[in-house]
C-alpha positions in Angstrom: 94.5 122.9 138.6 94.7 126.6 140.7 92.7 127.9 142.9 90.2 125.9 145.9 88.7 123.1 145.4 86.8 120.7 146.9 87.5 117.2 146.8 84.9 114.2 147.3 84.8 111.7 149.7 85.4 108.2 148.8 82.6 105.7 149.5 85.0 102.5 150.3 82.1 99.9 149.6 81.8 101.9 145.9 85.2 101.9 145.2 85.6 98.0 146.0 82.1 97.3 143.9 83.6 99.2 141.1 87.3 97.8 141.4 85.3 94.2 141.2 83.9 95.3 138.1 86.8 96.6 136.5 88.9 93.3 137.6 85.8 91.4 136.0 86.3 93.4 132.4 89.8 93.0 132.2 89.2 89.1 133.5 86.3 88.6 131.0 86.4 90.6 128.2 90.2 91.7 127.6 91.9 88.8 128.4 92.9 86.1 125.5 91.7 82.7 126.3 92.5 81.5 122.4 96.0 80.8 121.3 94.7 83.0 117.9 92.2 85.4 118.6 90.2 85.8 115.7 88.6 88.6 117.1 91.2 91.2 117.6 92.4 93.3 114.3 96.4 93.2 115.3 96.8 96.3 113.3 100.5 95.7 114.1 100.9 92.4 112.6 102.5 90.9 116.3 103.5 87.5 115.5 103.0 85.2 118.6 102.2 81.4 118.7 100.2 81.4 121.6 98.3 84.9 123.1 96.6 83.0 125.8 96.4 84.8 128.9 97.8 88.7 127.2 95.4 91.5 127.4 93.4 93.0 124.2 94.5 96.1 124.2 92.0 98.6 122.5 88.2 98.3 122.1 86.7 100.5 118.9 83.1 101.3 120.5 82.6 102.5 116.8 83.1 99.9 115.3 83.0 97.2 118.0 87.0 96.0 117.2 89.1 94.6 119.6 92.6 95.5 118.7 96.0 94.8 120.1 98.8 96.9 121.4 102.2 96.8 123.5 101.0 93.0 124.4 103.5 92.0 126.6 103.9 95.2 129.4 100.2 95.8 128.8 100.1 92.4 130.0 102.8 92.3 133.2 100.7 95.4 134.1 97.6 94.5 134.5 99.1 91.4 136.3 100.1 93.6 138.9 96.7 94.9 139.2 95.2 91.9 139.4 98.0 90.6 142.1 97.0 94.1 143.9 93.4 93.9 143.6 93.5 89.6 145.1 95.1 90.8 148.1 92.0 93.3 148.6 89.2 91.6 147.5 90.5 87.7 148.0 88.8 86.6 144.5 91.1 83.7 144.0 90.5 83.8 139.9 91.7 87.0 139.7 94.9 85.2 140.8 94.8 82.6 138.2 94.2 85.2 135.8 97.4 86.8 137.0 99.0 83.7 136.3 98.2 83.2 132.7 99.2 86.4 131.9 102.3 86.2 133.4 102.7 82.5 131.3 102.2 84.7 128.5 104.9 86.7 129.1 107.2 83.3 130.2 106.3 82.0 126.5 107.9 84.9 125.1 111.2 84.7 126.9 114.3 82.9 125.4 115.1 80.3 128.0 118.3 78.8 126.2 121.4 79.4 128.2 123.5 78.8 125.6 121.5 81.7 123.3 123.4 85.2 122.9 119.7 86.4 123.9 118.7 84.5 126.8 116.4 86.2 128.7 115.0 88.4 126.3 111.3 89.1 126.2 109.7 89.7 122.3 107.7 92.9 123.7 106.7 94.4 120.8 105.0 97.8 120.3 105.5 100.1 117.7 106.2 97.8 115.6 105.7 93.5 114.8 109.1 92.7 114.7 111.0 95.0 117.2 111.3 94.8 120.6 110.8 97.7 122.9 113.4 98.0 125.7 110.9 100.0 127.8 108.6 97.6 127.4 110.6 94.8 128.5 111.1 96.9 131.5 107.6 97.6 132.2 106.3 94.1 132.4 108.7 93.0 134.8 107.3 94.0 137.9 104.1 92.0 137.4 106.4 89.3 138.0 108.0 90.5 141.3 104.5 90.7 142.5 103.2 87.3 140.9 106.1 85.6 142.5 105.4 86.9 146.0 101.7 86.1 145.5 102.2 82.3 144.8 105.2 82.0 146.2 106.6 80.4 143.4 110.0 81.8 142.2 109.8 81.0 138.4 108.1 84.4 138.0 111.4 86.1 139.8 114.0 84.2 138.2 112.3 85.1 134.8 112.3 88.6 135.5 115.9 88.8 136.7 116.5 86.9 133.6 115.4 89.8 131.5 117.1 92.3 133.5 120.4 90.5 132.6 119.6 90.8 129.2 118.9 94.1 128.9 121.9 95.2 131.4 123.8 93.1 128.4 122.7 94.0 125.4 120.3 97.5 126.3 122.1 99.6 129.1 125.2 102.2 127.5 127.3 101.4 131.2 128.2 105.1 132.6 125.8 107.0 130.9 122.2 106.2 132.5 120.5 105.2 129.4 119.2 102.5 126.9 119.3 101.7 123.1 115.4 101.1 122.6 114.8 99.1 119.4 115.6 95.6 119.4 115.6 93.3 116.5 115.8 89.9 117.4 116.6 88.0 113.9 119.2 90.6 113.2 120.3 90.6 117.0 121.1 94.1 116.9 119.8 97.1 118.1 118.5 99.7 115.3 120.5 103.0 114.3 119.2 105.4 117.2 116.6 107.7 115.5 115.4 110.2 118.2 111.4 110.3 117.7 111.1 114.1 117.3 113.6 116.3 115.5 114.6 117.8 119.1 114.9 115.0 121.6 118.1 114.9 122.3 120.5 114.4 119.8 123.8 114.2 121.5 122.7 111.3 123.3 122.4 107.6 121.8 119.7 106.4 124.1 117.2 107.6 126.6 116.5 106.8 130.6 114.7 104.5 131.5 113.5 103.8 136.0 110.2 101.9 134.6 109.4 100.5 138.2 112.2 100.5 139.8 112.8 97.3 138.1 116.7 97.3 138.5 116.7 97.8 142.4 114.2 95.4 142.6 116.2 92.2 140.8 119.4 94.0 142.4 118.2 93.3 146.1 116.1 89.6 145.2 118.9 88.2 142.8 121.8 89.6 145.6 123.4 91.2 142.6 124.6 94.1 143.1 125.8 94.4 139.4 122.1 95.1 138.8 122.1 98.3 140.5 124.6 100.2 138.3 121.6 101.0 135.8 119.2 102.2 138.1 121.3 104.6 140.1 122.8 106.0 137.0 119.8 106.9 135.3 118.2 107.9 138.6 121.2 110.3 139.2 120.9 111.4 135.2 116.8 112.1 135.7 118.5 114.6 138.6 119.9 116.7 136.0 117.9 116.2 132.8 114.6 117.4 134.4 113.0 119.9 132.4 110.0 121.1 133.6 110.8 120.0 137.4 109.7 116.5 137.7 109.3 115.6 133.9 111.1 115.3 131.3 110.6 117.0 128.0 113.3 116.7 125.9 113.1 112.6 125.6 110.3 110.8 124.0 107.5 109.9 124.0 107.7 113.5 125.1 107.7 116.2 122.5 109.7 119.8 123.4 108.7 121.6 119.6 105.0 121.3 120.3 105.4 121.3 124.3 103.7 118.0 124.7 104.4 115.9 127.8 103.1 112.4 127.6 100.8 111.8 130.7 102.9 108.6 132.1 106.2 110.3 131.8 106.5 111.7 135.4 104.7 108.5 136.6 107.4 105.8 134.9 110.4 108.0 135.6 109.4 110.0 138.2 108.0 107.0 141.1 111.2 105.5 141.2 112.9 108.2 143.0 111.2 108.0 145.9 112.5 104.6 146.3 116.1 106.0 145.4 115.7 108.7 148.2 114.8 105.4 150.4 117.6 103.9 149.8 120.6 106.6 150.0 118.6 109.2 151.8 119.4 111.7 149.8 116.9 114.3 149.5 117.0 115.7 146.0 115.6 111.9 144.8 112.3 113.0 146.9 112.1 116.4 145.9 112.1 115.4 142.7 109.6 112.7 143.0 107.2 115.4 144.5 107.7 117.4 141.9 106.5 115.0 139.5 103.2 114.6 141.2 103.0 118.6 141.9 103.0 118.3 138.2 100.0 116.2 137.9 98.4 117.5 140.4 98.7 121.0 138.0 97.5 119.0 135.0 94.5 117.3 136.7 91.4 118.8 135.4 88.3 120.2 137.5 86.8 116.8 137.0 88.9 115.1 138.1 90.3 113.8 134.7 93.5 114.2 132.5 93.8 115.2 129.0 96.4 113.4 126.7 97.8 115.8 125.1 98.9 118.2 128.0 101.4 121.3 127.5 103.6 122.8 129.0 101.7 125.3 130.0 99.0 123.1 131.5 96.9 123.9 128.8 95.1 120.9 126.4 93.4 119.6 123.3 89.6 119.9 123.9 89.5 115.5 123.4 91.7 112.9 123.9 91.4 111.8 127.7 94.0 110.0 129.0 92.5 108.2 131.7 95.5 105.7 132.5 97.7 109.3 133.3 95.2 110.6 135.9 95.4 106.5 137.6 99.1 106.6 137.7 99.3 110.4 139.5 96.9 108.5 141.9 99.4 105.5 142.6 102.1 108.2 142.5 100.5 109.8 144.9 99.7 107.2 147.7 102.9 105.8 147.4 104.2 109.2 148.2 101.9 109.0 151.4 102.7 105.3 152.4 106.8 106.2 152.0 107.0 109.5 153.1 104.3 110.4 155.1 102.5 113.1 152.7 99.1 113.5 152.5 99.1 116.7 150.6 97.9 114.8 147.3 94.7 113.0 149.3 92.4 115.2 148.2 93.2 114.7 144.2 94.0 110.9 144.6 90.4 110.9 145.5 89.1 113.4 143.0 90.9 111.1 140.4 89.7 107.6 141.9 86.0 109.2 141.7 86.8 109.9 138.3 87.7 106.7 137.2 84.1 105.7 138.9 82.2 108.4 136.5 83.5 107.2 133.4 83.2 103.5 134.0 80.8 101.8 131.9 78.3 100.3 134.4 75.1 99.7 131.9 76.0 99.6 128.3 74.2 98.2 125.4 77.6 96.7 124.2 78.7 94.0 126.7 82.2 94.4 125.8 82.1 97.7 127.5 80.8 96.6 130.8 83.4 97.7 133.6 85.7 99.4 131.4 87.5 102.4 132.3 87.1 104.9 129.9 90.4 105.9 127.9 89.2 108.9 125.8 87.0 110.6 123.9 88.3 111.0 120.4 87.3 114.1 118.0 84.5 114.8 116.2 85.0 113.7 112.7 82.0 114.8 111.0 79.7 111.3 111.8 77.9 110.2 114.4 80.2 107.3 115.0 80.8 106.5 118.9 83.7 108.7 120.2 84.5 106.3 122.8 88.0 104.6 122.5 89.2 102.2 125.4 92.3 100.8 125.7 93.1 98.5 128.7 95.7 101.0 130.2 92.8 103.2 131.5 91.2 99.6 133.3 95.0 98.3 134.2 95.9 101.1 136.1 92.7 102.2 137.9 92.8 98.8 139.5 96.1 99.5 140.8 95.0 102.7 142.5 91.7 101.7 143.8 93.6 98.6 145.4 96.2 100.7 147.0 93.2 102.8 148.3 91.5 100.4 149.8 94.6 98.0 150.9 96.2 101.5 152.8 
């Protein structure tokens, strides 16, 4: 965005009205309450026993198909919304929805002591029978919050559990990244394949500060073995940034077409400012603000944020990506709330209001009703529904319309 601009108000009793509503889709409609959905298409053949309590992840308006994708951080993170969004609106089921989500996430973990892969959590994504070290990552701190929620340290010890693991069997010690494709019956990683022909070949891994998980475990666990990761990668983010406060030569980012995925700076970039609070060094909070000057640069007029955003700000004419504009949001107010900085008010609220535009409030098809809306998706010569959802959009709205009205 360049030039003035003015930036709406934010009606609190709205915002908490709508933030029920979205809690109440992703309560109601996208959560699993059958241990086999026969609903959902699982496009990626995921093979687990019992899906109670994970999140459907895409909705086809189109064709009126639920879908599944990234089950298990999908999952952990709308568990922290929902743990977020409790302590504002004191619904007590959206705590026991919490809850089974985060027992989905338990059920996937190997809780043998005496297995090589104790701790691991089967978090498939691209693929049915590979897990994802980033997405192991990105459910954990769902369970930080879960556990100081109810008080009940199963969800802590499971998530340092994991972080063992993947300190184990994940982290390349000294060099601030991870190996990234796990295959649990082979136990072994797969042959590092960068995703585009230019991420960085010279490197066998990439960075990963998802959350701030490693810190987190480090301080609650007393372990200060758990550390080592995050302040090696958070040091490596330092020097690999490329444009200032992203990171284009590492996927899912893509440096031949320009493309920078729209949680990149979010899920690398957040994490810094809690580096900077703990050593006081400077450059860490620099280069967090960088990172949100960077969305605040690829926020549209409206208030939105298109998916596939280039390096030189400019778009595709569809595919929103409303999850990217709700993470600058939570980027941004945890900016505020750490250091003070209330340069990025007046976009948090232009992109909380548009999370409130594109909600479904009164559609025909039930399944819609409090969604966020994720995108619209290209014309393809019908006049099929362009409206996609997936739950990413609803996940992290909730989280910044909690932080808005918890600040």
């Amino acid at each position: 965005m360049t030039g003035a601009r003015t930036f709406p108000e934010i009606d609190r009793a709205l915002l908490a009205d709508r933030l029920r509503l979205a809690c109440s889709w992703l309560t109601d409609r996208a959560q699993i309450r059958e241990q086999q959905p026969a609903d959902i298409a699982n496009s990626h053949g995921f093979r687990y026993a019992d899906w109670r309590g994970s999140m459907r992840g895409e909705y086809s308006a189109a064709k009126a198909q639920w879908d599944v994708f990234c089950p298990i951080w999908h999952t952990g993170q709308a568990v922290k919304a929902l743990v977020l969004a409790h302590r504002v609106l004191g619904d007590a089921g959206l705590l026991e929805a919490a809850k089974a989500g985060g027992a989905f996430i338990l059920r996937q973990q190997v809780h043998d002591p005496a297995d090589p892969d104790h701790g691991f959590i089967a978090a498939f994504e691209d693929y049915g029978d590979k897990a994802n070290t980033s997405a192991i990552l990105e459910c954990l701190d769902g369970l930080f919050y879960l556990a100081d929620e109810t008080r009940d340290q199963t969800w802590e010890e499971a998530a340092i559990r994991a972080l063992r693991w993947v300190l184990r069997k994940a982290y390349l010690p000294g060099e601030g990244l991870f190996r990234d494709l796990y295959d649990p019956a082979a136990r072994a990683f797969a042959p590092w394949r960068p995703r585009h022909s230019n991420d960085r070949p010279d490197v066998p891994g990439r960075p990963l500060l998802d959350d701030g998980v490693f810190l987190t475990g480090a301080r609650r666990a007393g372990d200060k073995g758990l550390e080592t990761p995050f302040w090696e990668t958070a040091r490596r983010l330092l020097v690999e940034q490329d444009p200032p406060g992203n990171w284009i030569h590492f996927a899912p980012c893509n440096a031949i077409t320009g493309n920078i995925h729209p949680r990149h700076a979010f899920w690398w970039g957040m994490p810094l400012i809690r580096a900077w609070q703990e050593s006081g060094d400077a450059t860490f909070l620099e280069c967090a603000r960088q990172s949100a000057q960077w969305y605040v640069r690829a926020q549209r007029h409206d208030g939105g944020l298109i998916r596939n955003t280039y390096l030189d700000f400019n778009t595709d004419s569809f595919g929103h990506e409303t999850s990217g504009i709700a993470c600058a949001a939570i980027l941004w107010q945890r900016l505020k709330a750490a250091a003070g900085d209330d340069a990025f008010d007046g976009p948090t609220r232009l992109a909380l209001d548009f999370g409130m535009r594109v909600q479904f409030t009164h559609p025909a098809d039930e399944n819609l009703r409090g969604a966020i809306l994720s995108k619209v998706l290209p014309p393809d010569g019908s006049d099929r529904s362009p409206y996609h959802l997936r739950d990413l959009g609803t996940t992290f709205f909730v989280q910044a319309a909690s932080l808005w009205l918890g600040a």
